[in-house]
N, C-alpha and C positions, 0 to 999 in steps of 0.2 A: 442160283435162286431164280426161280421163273417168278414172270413178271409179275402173276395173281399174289405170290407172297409176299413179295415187294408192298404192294400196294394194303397189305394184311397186318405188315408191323413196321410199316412208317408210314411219316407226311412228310411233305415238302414244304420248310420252313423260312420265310422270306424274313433275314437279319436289316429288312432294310429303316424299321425305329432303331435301332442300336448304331449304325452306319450314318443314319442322320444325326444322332447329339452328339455322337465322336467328333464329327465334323462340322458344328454347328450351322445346320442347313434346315430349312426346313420341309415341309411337305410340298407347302404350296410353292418354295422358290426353285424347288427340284423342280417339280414339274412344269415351272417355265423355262429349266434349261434343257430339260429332254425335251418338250414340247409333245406333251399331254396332258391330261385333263387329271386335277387333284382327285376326282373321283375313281378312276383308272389305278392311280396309284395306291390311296388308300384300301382298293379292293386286292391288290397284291400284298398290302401291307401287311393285312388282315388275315392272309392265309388264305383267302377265298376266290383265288383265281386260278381258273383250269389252263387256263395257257396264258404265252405271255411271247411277244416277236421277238426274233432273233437284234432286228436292228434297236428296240425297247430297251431288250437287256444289255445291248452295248452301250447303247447313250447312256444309262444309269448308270451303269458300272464307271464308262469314261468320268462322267458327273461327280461320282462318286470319289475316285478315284482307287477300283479295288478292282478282285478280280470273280467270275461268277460263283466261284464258291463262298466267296466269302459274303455274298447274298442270300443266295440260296444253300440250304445244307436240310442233308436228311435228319429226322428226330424219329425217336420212336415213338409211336402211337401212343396216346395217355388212355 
């Protein structure tokens, strides 16, 4: 599948509200164990972030304690 159809019938869907009350954590406490900013977060939370650093997704992920998929997963378009 090339990349343009990729982007045609999915998004990229950040689990990371369900990953939070699984593990009762919250926004703001996360983000002072990765060490960034609640607003940062919430715009990943949200769907609304075009990128995101490699060393981000590790601290959450470690934080978390999961692995990147089980943050991130594709969904198809609504």
């Amino acid at each position: 599948m090339a990349p343009a159809e990729i982007e045609d019938s999915t998004d990229v869907h950040c689990r990371l509200d369900e990953l939070l009350e699984e593990r009762g954590l919250t926004l703001t406490r996360l983000a002072e164990i990765v060490g960034v900013t609640v607003v940062n977060l919430s715009v990943l939370k949200n769907d609304r972030a075009r990128a995101i650093r490699f060393s981000t997704l590790q601290a959450i992920c470690q934080a978390l304690d999961c692995e990147i998929g089980e943050l991130l997963v594709l969904r198809p378009r609504e």
